[in-house]
C-alpha positions as CSV (number, residue, x, y, z in Angstrom):
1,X,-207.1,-117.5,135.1
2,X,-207.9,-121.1,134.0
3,X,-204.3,-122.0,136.1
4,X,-206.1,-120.6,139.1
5,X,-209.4,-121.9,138.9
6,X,-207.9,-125.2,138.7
7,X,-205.5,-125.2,141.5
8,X,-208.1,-124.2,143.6
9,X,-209.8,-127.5,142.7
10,X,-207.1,-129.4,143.2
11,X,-205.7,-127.7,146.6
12,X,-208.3,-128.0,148.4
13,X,-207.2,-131.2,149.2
14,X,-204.2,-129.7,150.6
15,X,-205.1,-126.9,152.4
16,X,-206.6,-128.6,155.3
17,X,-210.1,-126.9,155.4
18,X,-209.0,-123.5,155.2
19,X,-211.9,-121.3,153.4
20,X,-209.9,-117.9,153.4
21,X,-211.3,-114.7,151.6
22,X,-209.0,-113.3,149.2
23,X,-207.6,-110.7,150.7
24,X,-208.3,-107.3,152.4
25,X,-209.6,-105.7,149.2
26,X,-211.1,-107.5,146.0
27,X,-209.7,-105.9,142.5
28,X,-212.4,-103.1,141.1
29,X,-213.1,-101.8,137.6
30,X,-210.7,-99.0,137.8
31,X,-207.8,-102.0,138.8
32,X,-206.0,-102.8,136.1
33,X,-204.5,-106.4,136.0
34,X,-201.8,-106.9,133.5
35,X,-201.3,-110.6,132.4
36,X,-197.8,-112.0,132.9
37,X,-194.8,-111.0,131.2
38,X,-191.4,-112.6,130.6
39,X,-189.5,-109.3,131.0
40,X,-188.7,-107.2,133.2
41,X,-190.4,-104.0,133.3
42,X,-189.2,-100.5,133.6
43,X,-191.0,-98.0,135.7
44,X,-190.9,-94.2,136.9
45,X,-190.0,-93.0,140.1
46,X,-191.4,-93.4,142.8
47,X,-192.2,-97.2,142.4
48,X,-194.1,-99.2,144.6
49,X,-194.3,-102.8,144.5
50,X,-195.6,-105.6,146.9
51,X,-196.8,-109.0,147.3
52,X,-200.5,-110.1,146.6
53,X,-203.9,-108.7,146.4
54,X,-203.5,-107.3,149.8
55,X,-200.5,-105.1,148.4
56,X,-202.9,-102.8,146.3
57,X,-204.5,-100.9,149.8
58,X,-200.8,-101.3,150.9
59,X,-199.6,-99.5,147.9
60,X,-202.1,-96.4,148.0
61,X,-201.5,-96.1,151.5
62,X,-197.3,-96.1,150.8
63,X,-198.3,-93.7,147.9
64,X,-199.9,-91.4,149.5
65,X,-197.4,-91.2,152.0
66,X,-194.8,-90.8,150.3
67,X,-196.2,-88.1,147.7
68,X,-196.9,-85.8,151.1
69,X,-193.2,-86.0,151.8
70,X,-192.8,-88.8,154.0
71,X,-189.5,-91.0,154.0
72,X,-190.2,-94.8,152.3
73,X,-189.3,-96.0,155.4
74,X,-192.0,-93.7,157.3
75,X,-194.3,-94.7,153.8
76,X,-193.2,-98.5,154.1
77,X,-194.8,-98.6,157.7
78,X,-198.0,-96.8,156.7
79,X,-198.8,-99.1,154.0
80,X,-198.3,-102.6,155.8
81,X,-199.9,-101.5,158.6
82,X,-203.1,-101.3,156.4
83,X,-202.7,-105.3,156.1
84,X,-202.0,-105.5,159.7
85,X,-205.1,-104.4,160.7
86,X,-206.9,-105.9,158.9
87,X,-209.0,-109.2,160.0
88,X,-209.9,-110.2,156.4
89,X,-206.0,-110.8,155.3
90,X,-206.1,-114.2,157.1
91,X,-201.9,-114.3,156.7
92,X,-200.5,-110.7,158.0
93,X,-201.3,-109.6,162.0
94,X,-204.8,-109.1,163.2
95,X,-206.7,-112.0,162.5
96,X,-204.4,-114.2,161.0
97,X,-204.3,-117.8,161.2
98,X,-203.1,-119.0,164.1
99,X,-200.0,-121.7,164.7
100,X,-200.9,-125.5,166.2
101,X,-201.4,-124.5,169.8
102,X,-204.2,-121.5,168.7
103,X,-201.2,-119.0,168.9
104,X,-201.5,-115.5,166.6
105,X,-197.4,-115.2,166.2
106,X,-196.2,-112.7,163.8
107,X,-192.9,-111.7,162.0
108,X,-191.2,-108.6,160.5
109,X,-188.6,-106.5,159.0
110,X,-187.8,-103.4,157.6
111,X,-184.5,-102.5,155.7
112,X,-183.7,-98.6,154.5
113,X,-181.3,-97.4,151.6
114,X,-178.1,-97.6,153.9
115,X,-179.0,-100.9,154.8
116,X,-179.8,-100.4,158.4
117,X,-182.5,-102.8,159.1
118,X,-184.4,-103.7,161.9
119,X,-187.0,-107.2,162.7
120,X,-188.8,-108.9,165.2
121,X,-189.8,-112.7,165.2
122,X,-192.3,-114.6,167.0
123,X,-194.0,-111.5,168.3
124,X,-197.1,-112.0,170.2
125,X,-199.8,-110.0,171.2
126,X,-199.0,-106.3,168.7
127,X,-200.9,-105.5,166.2
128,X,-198.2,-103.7,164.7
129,X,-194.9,-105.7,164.0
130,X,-193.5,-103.7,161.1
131,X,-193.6,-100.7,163.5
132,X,-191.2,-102.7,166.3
133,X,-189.4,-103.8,163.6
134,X,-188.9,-99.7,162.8
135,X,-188.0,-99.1,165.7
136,X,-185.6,-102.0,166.2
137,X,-183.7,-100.3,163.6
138,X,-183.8,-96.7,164.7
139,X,-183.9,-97.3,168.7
140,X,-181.6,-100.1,169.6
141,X,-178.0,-101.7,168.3
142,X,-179.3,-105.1,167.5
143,X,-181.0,-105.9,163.8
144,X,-183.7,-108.4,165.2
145,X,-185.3,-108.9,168.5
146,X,-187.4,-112.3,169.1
147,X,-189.8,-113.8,171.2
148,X,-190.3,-112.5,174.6
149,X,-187.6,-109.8,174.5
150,X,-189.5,-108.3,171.4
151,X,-192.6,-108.2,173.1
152,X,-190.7,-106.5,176.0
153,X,-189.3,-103.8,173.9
154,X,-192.7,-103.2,172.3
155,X,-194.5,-102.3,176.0
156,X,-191.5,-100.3,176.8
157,X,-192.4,-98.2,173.4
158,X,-195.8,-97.7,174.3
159,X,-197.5,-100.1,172.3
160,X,-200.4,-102.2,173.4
161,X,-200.8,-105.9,174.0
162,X,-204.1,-107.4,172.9
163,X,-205.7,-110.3,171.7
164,X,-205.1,-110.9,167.8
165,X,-207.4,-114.1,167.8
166,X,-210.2,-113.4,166.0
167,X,-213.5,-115.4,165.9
168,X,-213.3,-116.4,162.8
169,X,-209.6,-117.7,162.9
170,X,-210.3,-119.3,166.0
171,X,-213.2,-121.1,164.5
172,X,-210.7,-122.2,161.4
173,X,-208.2,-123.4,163.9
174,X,-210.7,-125.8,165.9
175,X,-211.7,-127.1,162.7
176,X,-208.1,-127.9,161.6
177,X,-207.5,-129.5,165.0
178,X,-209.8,-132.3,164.2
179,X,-207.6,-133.7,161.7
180,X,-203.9,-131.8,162.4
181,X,-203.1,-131.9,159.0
182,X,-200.2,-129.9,158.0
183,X,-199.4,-128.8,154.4
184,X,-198.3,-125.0,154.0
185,X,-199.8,-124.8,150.6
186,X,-199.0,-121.2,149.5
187,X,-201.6,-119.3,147.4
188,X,-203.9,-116.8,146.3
189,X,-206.6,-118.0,149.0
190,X,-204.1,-119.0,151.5
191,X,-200.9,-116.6,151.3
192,X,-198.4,-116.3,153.8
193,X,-197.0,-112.4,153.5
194,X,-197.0,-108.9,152.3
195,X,-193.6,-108.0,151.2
196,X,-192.8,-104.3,149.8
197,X,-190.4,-102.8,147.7
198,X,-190.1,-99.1,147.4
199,X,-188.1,-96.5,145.1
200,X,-188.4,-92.8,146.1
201,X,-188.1,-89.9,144.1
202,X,-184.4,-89.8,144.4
203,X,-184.0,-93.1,143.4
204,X,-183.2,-94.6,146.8
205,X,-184.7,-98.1,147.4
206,X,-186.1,-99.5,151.0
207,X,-188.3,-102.5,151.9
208,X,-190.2,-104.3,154.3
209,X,-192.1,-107.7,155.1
210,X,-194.3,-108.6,157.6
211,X,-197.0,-111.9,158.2
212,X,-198.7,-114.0,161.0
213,X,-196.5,-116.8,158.9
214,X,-198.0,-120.0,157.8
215,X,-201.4,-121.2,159.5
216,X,-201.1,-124.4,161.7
217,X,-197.3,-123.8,162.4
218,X,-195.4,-125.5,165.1
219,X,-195.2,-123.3,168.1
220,X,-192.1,-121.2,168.5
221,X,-191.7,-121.1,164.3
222,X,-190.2,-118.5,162.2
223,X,-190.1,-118.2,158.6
224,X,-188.2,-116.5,155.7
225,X,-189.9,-112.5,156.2
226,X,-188.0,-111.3,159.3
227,X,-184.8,-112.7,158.2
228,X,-182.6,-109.8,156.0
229,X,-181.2,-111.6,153.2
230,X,-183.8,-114.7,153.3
231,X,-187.5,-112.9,153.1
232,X,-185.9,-109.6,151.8
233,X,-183.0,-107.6,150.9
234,X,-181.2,-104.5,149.1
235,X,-178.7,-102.9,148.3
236,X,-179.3,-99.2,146.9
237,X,-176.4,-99.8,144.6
238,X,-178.1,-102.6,143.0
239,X,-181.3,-103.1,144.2
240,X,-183.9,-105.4,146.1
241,X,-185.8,-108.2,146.5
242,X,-188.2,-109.4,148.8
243,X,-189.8,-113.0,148.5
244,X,-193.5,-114.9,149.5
245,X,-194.1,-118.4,149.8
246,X,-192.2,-121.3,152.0
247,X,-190.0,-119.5,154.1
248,X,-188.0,-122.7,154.6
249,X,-187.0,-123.2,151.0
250,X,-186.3,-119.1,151.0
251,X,-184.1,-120.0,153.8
252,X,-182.4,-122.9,152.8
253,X,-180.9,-120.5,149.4
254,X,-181.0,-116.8,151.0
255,X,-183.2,-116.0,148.4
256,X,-183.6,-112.4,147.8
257,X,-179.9,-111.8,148.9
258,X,-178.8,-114.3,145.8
259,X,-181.4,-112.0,143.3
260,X,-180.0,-109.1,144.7
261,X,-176.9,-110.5,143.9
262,X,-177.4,-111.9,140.3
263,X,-178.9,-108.2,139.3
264,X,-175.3,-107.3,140.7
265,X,-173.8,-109.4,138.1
266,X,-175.7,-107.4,135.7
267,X,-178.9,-109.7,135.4
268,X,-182.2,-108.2,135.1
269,X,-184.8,-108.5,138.0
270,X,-187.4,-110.9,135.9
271,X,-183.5,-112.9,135.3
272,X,-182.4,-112.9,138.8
273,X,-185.8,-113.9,140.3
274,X,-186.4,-117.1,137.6
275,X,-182.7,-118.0,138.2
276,X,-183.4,-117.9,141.9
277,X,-187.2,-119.6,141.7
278,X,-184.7,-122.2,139.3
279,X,-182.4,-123.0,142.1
280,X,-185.0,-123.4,144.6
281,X,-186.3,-126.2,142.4
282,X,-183.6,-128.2,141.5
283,X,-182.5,-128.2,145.3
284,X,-186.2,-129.1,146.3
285,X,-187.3,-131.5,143.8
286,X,-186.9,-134.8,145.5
287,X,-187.6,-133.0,148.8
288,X,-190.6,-133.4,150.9
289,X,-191.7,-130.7,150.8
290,X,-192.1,-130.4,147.0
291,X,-195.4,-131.4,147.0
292,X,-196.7,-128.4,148.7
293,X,-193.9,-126.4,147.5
294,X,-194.4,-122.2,146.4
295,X,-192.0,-119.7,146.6
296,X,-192.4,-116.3,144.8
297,X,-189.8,-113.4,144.4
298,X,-190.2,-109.7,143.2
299,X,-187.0,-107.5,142.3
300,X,-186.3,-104.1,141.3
301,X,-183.3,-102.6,140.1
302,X,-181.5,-99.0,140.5
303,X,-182.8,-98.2,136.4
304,X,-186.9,-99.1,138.2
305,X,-186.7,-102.3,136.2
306,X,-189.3,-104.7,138.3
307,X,-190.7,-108.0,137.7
308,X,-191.9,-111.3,139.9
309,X,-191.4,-114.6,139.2
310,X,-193.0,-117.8,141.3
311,X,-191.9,-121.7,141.5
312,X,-196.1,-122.7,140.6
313,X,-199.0,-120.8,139.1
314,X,-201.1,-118.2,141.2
315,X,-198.7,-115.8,142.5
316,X,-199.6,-112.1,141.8
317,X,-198.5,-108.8,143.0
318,X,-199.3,-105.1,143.0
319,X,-197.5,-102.2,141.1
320,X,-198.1,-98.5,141.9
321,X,-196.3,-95.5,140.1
322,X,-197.1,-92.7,138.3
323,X,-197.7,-93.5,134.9
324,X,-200.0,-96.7,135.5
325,X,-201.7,-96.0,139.2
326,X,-202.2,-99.0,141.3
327,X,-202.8,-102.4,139.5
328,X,-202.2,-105.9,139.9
329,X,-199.7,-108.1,137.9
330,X,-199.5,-111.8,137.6
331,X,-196.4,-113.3,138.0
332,X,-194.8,-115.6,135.6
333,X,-194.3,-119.0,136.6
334,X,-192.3,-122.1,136.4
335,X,-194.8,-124.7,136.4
336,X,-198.9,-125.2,137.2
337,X,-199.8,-127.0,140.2
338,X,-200.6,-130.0,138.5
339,X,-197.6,-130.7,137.2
């Protein structure tokens, strides 16, 4: 906890006067958090596993769905949509921070065990992009929809346009405009997703991603989470991945497509994510962007072996299944933020 007491020092340099709460939910007595580990870890099915603090409401939500019999896909949309709605999780839909011009644009996708998979990108104005994403992939024969179009098909599903600028956001993003500062510094006060990874009963594995993307964002930008391959990916042979941080540098290495694919070559998930987080460095190093620079990734594989791994300190994420409940883990890391 030292680590994170001390980045927060030292980012707030960096983080250009955001002051965000935590997220949705703070961690209670009866939530466990289990320090790092170097391994990766087996679990039981079903297995439910997601991004920050804001996964653990998330989680019980996809829980509960999918212990009264609802597909993970049905589950995976139940559970993100907690984050969605919620103004406190300054980084996912309702009340998230804005980009440059005061915009709330958000970004999405869903992926099932036959790898259909369906997202929407630089959505406006619906509180609910994990649900067009849904229904991207069930109602139409494209994989992502952007922009206008996605907005279009939303209204033309019966979902409602309104105002996702709240207050308090709108207050942050007057405040930033006096400098315009931009450094995406990724972490536990200023996060940038919710990403979920879910094993059913039978062993089948889906997931989903969805954010309002990084605060202060040029106009028009999407990130890593409603790309398949980049923000998140699986195979049901193998298993999945899904990633948190800068979605450029998740970009730039189709990041939880290549962990998907080292778990292929028989490496385990806490292996595939560090070789990953590894790669990400050495091509980012001398980059510009290094001095801001977090990516996170967490894996699971068909035996319910799971594990996250991050480039700096401060990346967590929240594990339900049966034999544990619902508790927060702390990812291993690379390096400290002062380094």
């Amino acid at each position: 906890m030292s680590d994170r007491r001390n980045f927060i020092k030292t980012a707030a340099l960096g983080t250009i006067g955001i002051s965000t709460v935590l997220s949705c939910n703070n961690l209670t007595s009866k939530d466990a958090v289990v320090p790092p580990s170097t391994s990766s870890k087996k679990g039981r099915k079903p297995l439910v596993i997601s991004t920050w603090n804001h996964g653990l409401p998330a989680n019980a939500e996809t829980w509960n769905q999918l212990k009264n019999g609802k597909s993970a896909i049905d589950a995976i949309e139940a559970g993100m949509k907690i984050p969605e709605a919620d103004p406190t999780v300054r980084s996912v839909g309702y009340g998230g921070f804005p980009d440059r011009d005061g915009k709330v644009t958000l970004d999405a996708c869903i992926m099932d065990h036959n790898s259909d998979c369906g997202a929407v990108s630089f959505l406006q104005g619906i509180k609910h992009p994990i649900s067009v994403a849904k229904l991207v992939m069930q109602k139409t024969p494209h994989v992502m929809l952007s922009g206008e179009g996605a907005l279009q098909f939303a209204l033309s599903e019966g979902f409602k346009e309104e105002n996702l600028l709240t207050a308090e956001s709108e207050a942050d993003w007057k405040k930033w405009m006096e400098e315009s500062k931009y450094k995406p510094v990724i972490n536990m006060e200023n996060h940038d997703t919710i990403s979920m990874l879910v094993m059913d009963e039978d062993g089948n594995i889906s997931g989903g991603c969805t954010t309002s993307g990084a605060a202060w964002k040029m106009h028009g930008r999407v990130g890593d989470s409603p790309i398949i391959g980049a923000g998140l990916f699986l195979d049901n042979e193998v298993g999945a991945a899904a990633a948190t941080g800068l979605g450029e540098a998740v970009i730039r290495t189709a990041g939880s497509a290549m962990v998907v694919e080292l778990m292929r070559q028989g490496k385990s998930p806490f292996e595939a994510c560090k070789e990953i987080v590894e790669r990400i460095y050495n091509k980012h190093k001398n980059h510009k962007d290094m001095e801001y620079l977090q990516v996170g990734f967490i894996a699971v594989n068909k035996n319910g072996e799971h594990a996250g791994y991050s480039l700096r300190s401060g990346f967590n994420y929240a594990i339900y299944d049966e034999e544990q409940g619902n508790r927060m883990e702390d990812a291993t890391f690379k390096m400290a933020w002062e380094e």
